[in-house]
Every structure is written in C-alpha cells, then in structure tokens.
C-alpha positions as protocol buffer text, in pm:
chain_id: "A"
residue {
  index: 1
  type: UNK
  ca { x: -1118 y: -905 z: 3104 }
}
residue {
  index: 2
  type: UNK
  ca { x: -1150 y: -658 z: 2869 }
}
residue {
  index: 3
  type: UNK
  ca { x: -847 y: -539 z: 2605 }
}
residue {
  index: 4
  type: UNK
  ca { x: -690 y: -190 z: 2611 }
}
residue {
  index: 5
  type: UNK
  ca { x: -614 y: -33 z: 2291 }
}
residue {
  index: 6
  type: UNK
  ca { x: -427 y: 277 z: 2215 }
}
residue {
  index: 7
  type: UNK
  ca { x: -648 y: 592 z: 2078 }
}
residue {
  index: 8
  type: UNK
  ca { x: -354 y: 704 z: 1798 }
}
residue {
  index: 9
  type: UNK
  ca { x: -253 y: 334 z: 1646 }
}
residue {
  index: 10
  type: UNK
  ca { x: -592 y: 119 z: 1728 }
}
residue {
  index: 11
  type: UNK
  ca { x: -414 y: -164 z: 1809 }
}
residue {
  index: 12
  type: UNK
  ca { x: -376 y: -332 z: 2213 }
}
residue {
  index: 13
  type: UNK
  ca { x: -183 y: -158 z: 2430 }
}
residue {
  index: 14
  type: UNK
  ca { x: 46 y: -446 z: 2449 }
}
residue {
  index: 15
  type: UNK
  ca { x: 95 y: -425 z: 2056 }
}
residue {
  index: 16
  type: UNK
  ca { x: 92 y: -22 z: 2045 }
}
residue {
  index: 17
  type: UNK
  ca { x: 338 y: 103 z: 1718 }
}
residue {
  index: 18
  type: UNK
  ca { x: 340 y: 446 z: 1803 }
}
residue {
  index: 19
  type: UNK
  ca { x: 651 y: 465 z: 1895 }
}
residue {
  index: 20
  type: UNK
  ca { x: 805 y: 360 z: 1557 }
}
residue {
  index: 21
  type: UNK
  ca { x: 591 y: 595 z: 1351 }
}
residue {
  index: 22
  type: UNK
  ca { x: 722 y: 877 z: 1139 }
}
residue {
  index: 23
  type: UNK
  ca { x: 461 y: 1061 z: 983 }
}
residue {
  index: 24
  type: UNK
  ca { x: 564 y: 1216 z: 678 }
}
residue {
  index: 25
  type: UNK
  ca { x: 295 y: 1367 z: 351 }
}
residue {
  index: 26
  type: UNK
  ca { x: 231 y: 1214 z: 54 }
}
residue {
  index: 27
  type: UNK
  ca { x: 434 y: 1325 z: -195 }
}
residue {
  index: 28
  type: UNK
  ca { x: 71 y: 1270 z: -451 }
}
residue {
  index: 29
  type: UNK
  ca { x: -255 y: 1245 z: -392 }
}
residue {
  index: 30
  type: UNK
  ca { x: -257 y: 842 z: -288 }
}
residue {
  index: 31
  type: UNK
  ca { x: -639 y: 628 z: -285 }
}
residue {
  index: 32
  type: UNK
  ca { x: -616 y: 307 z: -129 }
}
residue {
  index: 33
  type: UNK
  ca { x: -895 y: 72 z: -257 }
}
residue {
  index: 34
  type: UNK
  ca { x: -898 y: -152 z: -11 }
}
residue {
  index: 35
  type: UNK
  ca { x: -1120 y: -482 z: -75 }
}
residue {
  index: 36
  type: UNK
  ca { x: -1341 y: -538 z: 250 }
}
residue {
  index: 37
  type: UNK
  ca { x: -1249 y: -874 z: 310 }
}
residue {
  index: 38
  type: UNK
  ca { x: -873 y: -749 z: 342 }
}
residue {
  index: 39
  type: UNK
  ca { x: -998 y: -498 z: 567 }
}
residue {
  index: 40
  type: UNK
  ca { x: -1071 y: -732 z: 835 }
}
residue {
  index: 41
  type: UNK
  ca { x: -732 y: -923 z: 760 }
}
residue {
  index: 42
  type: UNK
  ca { x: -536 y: -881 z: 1095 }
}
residue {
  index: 43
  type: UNK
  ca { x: -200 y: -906 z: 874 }
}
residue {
  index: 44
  type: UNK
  ca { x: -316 y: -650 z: 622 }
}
residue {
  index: 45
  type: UNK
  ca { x: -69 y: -315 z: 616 }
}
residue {
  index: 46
  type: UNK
  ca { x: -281 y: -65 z: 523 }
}
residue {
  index: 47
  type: UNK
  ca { x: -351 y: -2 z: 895 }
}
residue {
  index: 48
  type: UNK
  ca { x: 73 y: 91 z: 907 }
}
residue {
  index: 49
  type: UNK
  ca { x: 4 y: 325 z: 594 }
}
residue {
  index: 50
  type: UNK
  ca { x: -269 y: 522 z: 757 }
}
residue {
  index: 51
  type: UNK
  ca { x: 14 y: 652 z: 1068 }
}
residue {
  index: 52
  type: UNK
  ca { x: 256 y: 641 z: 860 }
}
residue {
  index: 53
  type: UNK
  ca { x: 84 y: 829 z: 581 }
}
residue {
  index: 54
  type: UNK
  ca { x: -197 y: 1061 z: 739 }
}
residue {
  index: 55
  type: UNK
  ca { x: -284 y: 1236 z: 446 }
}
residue {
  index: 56
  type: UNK
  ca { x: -342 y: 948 z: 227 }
}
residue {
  index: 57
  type: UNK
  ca { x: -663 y: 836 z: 149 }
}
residue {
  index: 58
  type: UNK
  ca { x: -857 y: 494 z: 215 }
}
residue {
  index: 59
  type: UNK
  ca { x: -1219 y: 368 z: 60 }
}
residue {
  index: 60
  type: UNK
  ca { x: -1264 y: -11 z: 197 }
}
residue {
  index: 61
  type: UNK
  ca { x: -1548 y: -126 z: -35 }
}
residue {
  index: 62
  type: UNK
  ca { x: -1615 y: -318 z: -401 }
}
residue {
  index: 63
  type: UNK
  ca { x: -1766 y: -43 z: -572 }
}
residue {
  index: 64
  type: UNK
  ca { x: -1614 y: 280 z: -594 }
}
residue {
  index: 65
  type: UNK
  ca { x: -1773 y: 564 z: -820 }
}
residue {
  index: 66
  type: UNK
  ca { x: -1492 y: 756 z: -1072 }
}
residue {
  index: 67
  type: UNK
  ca { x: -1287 y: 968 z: -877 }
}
residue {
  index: 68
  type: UNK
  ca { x: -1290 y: 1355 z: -998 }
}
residue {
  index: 69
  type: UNK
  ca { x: -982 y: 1452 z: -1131 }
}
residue {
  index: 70
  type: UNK
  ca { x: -662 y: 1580 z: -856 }
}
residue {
  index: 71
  type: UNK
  ca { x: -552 y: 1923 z: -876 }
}
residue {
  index: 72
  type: UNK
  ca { x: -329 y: 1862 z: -1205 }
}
residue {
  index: 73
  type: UNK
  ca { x: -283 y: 1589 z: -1385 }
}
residue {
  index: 74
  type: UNK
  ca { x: -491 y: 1261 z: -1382 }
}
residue {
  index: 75
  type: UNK
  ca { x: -514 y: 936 z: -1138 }
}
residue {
  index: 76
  type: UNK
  ca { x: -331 y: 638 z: -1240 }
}
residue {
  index: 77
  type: UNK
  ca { x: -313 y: 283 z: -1124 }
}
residue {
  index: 78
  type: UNK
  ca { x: -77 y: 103 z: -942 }
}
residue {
  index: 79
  type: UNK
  ca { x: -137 y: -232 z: -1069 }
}
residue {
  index: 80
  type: UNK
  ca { x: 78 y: -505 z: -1304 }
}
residue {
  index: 81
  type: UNK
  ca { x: -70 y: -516 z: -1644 }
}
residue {
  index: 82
  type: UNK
  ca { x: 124 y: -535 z: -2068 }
}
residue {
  index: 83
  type: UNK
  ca { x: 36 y: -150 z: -2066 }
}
residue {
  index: 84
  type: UNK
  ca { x: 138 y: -21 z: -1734 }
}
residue {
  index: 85
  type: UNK
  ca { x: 401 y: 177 z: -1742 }
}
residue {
  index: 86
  type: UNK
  ca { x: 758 y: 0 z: -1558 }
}
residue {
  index: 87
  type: UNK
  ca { x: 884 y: 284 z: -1293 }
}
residue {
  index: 88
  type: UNK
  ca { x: 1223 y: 61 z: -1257 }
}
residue {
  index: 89
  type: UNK
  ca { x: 1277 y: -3 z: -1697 }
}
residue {
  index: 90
  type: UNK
  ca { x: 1593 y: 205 z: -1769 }
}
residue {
  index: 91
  type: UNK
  ca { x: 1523 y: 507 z: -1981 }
}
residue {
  index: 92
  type: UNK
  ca { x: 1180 y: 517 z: -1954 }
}
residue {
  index: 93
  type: UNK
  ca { x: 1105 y: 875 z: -1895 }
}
residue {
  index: 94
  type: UNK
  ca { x: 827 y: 898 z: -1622 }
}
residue {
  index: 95
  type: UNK
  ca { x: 549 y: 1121 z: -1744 }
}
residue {
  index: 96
  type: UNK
  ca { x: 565 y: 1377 z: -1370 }
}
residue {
  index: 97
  type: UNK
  ca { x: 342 y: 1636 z: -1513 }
}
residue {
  index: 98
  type: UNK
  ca { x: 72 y: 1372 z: -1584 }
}
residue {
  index: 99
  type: UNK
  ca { x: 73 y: 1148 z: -1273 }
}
residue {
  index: 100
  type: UNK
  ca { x: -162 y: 1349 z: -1053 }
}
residue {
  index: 101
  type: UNK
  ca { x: -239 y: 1055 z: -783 }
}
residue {
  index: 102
  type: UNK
  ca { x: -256 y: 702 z: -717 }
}
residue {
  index: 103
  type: UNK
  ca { x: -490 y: 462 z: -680 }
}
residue {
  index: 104
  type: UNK
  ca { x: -361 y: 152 z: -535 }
}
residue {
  index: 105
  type: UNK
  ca { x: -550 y: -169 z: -512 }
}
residue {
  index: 106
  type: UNK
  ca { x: -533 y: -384 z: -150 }
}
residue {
  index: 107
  type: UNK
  ca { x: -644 y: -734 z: -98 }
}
residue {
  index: 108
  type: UNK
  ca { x: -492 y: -1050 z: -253 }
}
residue {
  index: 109
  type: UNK
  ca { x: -413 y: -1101 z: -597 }
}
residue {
  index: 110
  type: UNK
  ca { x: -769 y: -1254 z: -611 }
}
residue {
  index: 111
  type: UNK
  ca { x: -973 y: -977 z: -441 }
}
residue {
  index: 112
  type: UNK
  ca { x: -786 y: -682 z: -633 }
}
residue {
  index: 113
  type: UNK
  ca { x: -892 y: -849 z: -994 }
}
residue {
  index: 114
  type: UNK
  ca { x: -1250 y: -854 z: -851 }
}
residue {
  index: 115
  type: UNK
  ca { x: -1223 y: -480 z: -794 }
}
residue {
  index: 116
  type: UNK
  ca { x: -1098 y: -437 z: -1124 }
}
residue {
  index: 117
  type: UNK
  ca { x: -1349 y: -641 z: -1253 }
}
residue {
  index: 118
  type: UNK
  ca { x: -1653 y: -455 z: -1032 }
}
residue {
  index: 119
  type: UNK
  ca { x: -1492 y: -111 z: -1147 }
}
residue {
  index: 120
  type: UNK
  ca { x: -1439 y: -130 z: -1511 }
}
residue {
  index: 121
  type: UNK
  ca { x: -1312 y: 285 z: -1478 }
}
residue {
  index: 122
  type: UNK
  ca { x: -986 y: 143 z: -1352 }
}
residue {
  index: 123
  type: UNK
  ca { x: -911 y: -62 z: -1601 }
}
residue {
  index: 124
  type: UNK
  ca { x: -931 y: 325 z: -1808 }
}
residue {
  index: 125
  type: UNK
  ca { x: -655 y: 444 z: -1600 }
}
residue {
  index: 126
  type: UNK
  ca { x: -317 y: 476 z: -1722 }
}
residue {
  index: 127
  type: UNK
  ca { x: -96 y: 191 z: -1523 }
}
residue {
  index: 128
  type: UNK
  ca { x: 196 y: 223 z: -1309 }
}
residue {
  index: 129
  type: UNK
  ca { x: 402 y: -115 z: -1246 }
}
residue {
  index: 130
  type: UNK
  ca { x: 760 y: -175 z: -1116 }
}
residue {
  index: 131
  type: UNK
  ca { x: 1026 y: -427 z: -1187 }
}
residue {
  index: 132
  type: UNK
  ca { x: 1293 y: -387 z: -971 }
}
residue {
  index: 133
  type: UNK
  ca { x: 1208 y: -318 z: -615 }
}
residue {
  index: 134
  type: UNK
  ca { x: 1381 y: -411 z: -339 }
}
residue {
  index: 135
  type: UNK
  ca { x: 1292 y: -778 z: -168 }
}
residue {
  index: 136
  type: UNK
  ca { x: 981 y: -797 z: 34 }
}
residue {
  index: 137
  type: UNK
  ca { x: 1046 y: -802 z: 408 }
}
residue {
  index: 138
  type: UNK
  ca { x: 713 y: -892 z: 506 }
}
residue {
  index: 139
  type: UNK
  ca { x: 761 y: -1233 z: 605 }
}
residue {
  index: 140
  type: UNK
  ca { x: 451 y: -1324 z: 793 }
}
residue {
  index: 141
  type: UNK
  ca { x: 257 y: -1323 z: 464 }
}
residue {
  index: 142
  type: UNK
  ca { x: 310 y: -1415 z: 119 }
}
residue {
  index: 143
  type: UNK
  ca { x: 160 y: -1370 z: -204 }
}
residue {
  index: 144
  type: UNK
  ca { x: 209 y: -1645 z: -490 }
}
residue {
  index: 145
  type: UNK
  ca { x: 570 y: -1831 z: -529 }
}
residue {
  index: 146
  type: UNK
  ca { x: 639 y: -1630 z: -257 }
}
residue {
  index: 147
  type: UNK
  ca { x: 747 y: -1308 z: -453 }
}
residue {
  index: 148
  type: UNK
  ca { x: 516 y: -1054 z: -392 }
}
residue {
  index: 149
  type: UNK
  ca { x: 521 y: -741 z: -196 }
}
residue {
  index: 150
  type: UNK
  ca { x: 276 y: -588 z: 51 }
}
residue {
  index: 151
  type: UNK
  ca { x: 92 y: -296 z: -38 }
}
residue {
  index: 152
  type: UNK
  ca { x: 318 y: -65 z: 220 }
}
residue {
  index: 153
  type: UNK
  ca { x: 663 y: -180 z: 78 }
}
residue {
  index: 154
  type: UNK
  ca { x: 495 y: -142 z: -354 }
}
residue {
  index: 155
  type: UNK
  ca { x: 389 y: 215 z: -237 }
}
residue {
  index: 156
  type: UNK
  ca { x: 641 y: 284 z: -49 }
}
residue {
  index: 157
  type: UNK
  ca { x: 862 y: 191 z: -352 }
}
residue {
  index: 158
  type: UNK
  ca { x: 666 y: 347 z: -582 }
}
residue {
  index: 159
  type: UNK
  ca { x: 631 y: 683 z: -427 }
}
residue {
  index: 160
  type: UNK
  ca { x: 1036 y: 697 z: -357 }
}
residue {
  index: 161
  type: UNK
  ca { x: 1074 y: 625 z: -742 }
}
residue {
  index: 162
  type: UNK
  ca { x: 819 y: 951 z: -810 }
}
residue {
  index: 163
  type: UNK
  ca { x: 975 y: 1175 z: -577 }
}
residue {
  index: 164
  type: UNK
  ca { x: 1314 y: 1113 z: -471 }
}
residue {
  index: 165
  type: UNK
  ca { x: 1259 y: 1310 z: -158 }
}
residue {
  index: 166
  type: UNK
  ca { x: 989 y: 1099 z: -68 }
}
residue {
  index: 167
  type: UNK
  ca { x: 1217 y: 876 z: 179 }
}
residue {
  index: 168
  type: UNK
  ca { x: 1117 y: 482 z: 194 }
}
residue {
  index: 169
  type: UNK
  ca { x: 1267 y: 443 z: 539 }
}
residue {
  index: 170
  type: UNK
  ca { x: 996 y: 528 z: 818 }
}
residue {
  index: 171
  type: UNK
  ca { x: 776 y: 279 z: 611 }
}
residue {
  index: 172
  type: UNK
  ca { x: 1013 y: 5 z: 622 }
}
residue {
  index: 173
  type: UNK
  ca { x: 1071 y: 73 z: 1004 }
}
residue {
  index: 174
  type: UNK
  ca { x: 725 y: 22 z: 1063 }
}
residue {
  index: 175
  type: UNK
  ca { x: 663 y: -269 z: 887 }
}
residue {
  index: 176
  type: UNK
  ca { x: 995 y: -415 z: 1056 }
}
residue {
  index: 177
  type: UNK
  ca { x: 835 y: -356 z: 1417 }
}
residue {
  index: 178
  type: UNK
  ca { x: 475 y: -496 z: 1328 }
}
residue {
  index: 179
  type: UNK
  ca { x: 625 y: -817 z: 1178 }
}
residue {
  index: 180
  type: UNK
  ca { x: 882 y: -843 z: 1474 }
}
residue {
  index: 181
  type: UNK
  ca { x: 551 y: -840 z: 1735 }
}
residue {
  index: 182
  type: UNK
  ca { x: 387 y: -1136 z: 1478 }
}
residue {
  index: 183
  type: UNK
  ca { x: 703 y: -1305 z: 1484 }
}
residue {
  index: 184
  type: UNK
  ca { x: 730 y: -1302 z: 1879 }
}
residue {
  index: 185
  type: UNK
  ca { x: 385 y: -1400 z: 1914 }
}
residue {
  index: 186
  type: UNK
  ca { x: 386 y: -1726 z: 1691 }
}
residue {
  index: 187
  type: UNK
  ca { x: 375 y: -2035 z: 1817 }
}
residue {
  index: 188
  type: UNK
  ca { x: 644 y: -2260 z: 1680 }
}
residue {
  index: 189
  type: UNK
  ca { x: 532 y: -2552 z: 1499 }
}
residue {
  index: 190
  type: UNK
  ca { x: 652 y: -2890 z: 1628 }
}
C-alpha cells in the first residue's frame, strides 16, 4: 500500500504539520548550507524552516561557489569560532548596517567543519555566534554533551536577536509539534 503525503509540508498525511505553520519573512537574506548527508536525515529541521520561512534560501551540497553580495551590506556566518562575533555578550554593539544575510551551516558538528573545510570563502566571512540562547527543546536529537541546538531554534534565536520584530514563536511551535509526532511514534525501550 502506497503512502499519502501532503503537497504543502511533504511529509505523510498521517504526519502533515500544516496546521501548526506560521509563515512569516525573513527579516535578512538567510542561506542554508545544508550538508547532503543531513539532507536525507529524517530528524533534520531544515524541512520545518522551509514552511516556516518561505523566503529563505536552501543549497544542499559540499561545494558552494561565493555568493554575490545581498542588496547592502555583506554575508556573514553563523558558526562558533575565537572571532565570531557573540550576539548575546553585553555591550557588544551589533554592526546592523553591515550584516546583509546569513549563511548558516546544517549537518552535525562533523559535516559542517567539512563544509568549512571544502569552502575555504566561509572561513572569509565575518562570524556570528551566540552565548546565551534559550535551552534546546529538540529532544529527539542531540549534539555533543547534549548542549547543542538545532539549526531552527540557533536561527530562530539568532534572527530574534537581529530584529526584535522578528518573533521566535511560530518556529518554536513547529518544532514542538514535529518532536511531539517523534515522541508518539517511539517505541519504548524495555
């Protein structure tokens, strides 16, 4: 028998998000880089940013060419590093005028120092990072120790903390509903 699957969200019938998705624009111009093994990850939320986010971009491959420049400003890169800049450090003035996108790396910690590797153009980029965001409700996967976030709730973060109108919410909602349907469909251990 074969599956149904919805035309707007891709995913079965029986799984369908729709109805907890709030579109709302990108407050930036946003790239996801999205490494293609993480692509084909069933748990991976860049899916959720893609209805969430329609505008926002998405290249799923290891090589990317330099982006041209957005309308004003220049691309920077949402990734930890000594350099990047720390949206959460108290008085750090953010420089608005200059941060004309995103790029955003998506694949385990692994898989997003390969791209970095494979595109040495990023590593040009003036960094973003964040200290201080809230805790990661994604239970249903985790990144080392435990701590890390998924790439919805870091740009979701990230983009509230650039644009205070940019609201966080319909994001988390999402991700809430997607990890409640992994969380009814697991099979307890025993």
């Amino acid at each position: 028998m074969s599956r149904f699957y919805c035309h707007a969200c891709s995913l079965p019938q029986s799984a369908c998000l729709c109805a907890h998705v709030s579109p709302q624009p990108c407050p930036l111009p946003v790239l996801i880089l999205q490494h293609p093994l993480e692509a084909k990850h069933a748990k991976s939320t860049v899916p959720l940013l893609r209805l969430a986010l329609p505008d926002m971009q998405l290249a799923i491959t290891e090589h990317l060419a330099p982006l041209p420049p957005p309308a004003s400003g220049r691309w920077w890169l949402l990734y930890p590093s000594e350099q990047a800049l720390d949206l959460d450090s108290a008085g750090v003035a953010l420089p608005m005028a200059d941060i004309g996108g995103l790029i955003v790396l998506d694949g385990t910690w692994r898989k997003t120092r390969r791209l970095l590797h494979l595109n040495p153009w990023l590593r040009q980029l003036p960094a973003l990072s964040f200290s201080r965001a809230p805790a990661g409700a994604y239970a249903i996967r985790k990144g080392p120790g435990g701590q890390a976030l998924s790439t919805l709730e870091s740009l979701a973060h990230v983009l509230n903390r650039l644009d205070a109108d940019f609201s966080p919410a319909p994001l988390h909602r999402l991700l809430r509903a997607r990890v409640a349907q992994f969380q009814a469909h697991r099979v307890p251990e025993g």
